[in-house]
MIGU-515353 format. One record per residue (C-alpha): x, y, z; residue number from 0; residue in one letter. Coordinates in steps of 0.2 Angstrom, whole numbers, always signed. Example, Ala and Ser with C-alpha at 12.3 -4.5 7.8 and 13.67 -1.06 7.14 Angstrom:
# residues 2
SITE    px    py    pz resi resn
SITE   +62   -22   +39    0    A
SITE   +68    -5   +36    1    S
# end
This chain:
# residues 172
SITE    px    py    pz resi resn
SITE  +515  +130  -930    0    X
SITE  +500  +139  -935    1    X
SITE  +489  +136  -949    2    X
SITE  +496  +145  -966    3    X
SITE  +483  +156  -975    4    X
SITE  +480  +156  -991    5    X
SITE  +483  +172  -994    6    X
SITE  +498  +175  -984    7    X
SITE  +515  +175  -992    8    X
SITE  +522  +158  -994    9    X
SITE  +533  +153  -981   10    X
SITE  +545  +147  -995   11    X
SITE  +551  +164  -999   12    X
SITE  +545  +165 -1016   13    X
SITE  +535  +182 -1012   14    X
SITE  +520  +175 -1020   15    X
SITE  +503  +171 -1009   16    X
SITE  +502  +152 -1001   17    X
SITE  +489  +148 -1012   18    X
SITE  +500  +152 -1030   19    X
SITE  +514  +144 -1023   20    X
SITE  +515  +129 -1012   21    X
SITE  +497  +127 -1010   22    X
SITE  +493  +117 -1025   23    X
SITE  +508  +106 -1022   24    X
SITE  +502  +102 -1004   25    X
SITE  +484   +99 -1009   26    X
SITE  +488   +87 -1021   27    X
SITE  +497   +78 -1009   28    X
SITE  +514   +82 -1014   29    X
SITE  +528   +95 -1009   30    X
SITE  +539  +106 -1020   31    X
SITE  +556  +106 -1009   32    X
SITE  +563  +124 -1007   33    X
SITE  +575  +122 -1018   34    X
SITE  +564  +117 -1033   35    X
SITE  +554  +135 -1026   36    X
SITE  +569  +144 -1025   37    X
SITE  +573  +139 -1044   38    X
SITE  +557  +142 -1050   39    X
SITE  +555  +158 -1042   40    X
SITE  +573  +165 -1048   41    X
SITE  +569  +158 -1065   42    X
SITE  +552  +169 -1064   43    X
SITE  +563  +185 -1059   44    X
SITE  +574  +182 -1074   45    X
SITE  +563  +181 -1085   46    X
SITE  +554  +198 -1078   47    X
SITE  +569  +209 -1079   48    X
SITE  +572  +202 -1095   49    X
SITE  +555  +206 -1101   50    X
SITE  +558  +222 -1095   51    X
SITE  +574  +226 -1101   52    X
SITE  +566  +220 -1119   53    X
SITE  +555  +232 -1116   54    X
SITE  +571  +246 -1112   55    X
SITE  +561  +249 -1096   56    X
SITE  +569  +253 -1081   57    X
SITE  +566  +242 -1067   58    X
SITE  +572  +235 -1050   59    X
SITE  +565  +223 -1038   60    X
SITE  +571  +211 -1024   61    X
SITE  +571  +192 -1024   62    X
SITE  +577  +185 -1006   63    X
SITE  +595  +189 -1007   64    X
SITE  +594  +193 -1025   65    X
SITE  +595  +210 -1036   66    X
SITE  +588  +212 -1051   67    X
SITE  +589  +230 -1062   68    X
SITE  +587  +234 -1080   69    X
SITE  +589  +251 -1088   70    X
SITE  +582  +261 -1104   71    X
SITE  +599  +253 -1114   72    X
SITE  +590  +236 -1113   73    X
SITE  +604  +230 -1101   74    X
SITE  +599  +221 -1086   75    X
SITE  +610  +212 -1071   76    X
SITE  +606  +201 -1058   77    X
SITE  +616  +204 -1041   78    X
SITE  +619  +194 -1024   79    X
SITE  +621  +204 -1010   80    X
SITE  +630  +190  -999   81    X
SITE  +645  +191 -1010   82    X
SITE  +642  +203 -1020   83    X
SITE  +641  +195 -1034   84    X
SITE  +632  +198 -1052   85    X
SITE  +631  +192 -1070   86    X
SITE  +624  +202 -1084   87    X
SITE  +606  +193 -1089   88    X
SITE  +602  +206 -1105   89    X
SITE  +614  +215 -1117   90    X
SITE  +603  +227 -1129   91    X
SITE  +588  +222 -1127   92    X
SITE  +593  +205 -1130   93    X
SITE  +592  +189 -1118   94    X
SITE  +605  +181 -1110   95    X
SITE  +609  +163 -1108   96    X
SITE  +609  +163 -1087   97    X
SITE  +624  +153 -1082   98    X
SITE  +614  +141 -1067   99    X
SITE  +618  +124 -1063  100    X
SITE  +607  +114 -1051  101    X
SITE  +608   +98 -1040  102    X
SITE  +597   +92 -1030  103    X
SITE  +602  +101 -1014  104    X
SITE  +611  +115 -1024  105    X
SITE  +607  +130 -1035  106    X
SITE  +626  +136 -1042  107    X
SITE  +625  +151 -1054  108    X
SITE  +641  +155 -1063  109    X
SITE  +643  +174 -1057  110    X
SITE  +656  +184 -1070  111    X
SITE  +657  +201 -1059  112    X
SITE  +657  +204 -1042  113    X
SITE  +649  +221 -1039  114    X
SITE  +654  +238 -1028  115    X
SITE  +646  +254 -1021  116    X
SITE  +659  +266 -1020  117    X
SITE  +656  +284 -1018  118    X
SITE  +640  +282 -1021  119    X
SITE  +643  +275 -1039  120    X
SITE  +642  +255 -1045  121    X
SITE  +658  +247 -1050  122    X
SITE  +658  +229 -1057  123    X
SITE  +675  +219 -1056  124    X
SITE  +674  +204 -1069  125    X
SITE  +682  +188 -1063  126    X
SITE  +693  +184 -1077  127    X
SITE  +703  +196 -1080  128    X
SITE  +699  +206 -1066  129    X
SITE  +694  +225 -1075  130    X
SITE  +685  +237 -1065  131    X
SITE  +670  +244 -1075  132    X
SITE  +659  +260 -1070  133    X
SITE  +640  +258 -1074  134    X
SITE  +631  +274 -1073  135    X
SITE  +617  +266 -1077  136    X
SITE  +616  +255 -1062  137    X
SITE  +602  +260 -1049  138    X
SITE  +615  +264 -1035  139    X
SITE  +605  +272 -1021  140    X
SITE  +590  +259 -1021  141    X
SITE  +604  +245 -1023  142    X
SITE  +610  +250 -1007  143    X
SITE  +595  +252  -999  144    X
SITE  +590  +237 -1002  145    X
SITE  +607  +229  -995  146    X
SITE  +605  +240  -979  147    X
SITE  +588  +233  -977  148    X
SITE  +593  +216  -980  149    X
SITE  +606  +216  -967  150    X
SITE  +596  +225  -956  151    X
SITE  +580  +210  -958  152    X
SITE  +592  +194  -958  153    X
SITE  +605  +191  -947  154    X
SITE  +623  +186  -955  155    X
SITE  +616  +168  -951  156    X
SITE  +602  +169  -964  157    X
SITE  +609  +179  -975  158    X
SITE  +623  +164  -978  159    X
SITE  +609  +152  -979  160    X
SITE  +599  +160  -993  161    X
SITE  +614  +161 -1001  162    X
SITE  +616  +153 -1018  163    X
SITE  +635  +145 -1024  164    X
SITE  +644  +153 -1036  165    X
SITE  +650  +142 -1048  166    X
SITE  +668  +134 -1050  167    X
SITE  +673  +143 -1067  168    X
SITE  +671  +160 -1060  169    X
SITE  +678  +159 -1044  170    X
SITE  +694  +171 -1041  171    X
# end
């Protein structure tokens, strides 16, 4: 395998450059394991959209197999396309307490939605008691381009190992 450049992205999948990333760890003779990347970078894109959604800005950006969007209500969601899941990270303007558990080998997130493109409008469906919501708001045509591009990059294969657990409480 070929030498990593510093300013290449980091082959962890963080989207950052090597050298903000897993560089340091490396020259300091230690190694951040993906998964402590991946909950470092996920944590980083939560705080973002809810920095943005404080702000009532409206903003959307892609994390691996993640989705993150807020709108000018201050309402901001985060979205897995594997299994189309999402949870609601800010109401209002307000933070969210993020429902993440982690383990060693695992990152679970306690997903309360699974999320649909239908029509070309978003619909939410919320685990517990299984109502169907409609969110106008919900930046529907770059949602699915990014799922289309996502599944057109990763093969199924992939696209099941980047993907994060749900957690027990909110399975159907």
């Amino acid at each position: 395998m070929g030498k990593i450049g510093r300013n290449q992205s980091c082959p962890c999948g963080s989207g950052k450059k090597h050298k903000h990333c897993c560089l340091p760890a490396q020259q300091a003779g230690t190694k951040a394991s993906p998964m402590n990347q991946m909950k470092v970078s996920l944590m980083a894109a939560i705080e973002k959209i809810q920095q943005a959604a404080s702000e009532k800005k409206v903003t959307f950006f892609e994390l691996g197999v993640f989705l993150f969007f807020s709108d000018q209500d201050g309402d901001a969601w985060l979205l897995e396309i594997t299994d189309s899941d999402a949870v609601q990270v800010s109401r209002g303007g307000e933070a969210l307490d993020v429902p993440i558990d982690e383990n060693p080998e695992t990152i679970e997130i306690n997903f309360s939605h699974t999320f649909a493109l239908r029509e070309k409008q978003f619909f939410l469906t919320a685990y517990a008691d299984k109502a169907e919501t409609f969110l106008d708001r919900a930046p529907t045509q770059q949602i699915h381009a990014a799922i289309r591009r996502l599944r057109k990059r990763y093969s199924p294969e992939m696209l099941e190992q980047m993907h994060v657990d749900r957690g027990g409480d909110s399975q159907a």
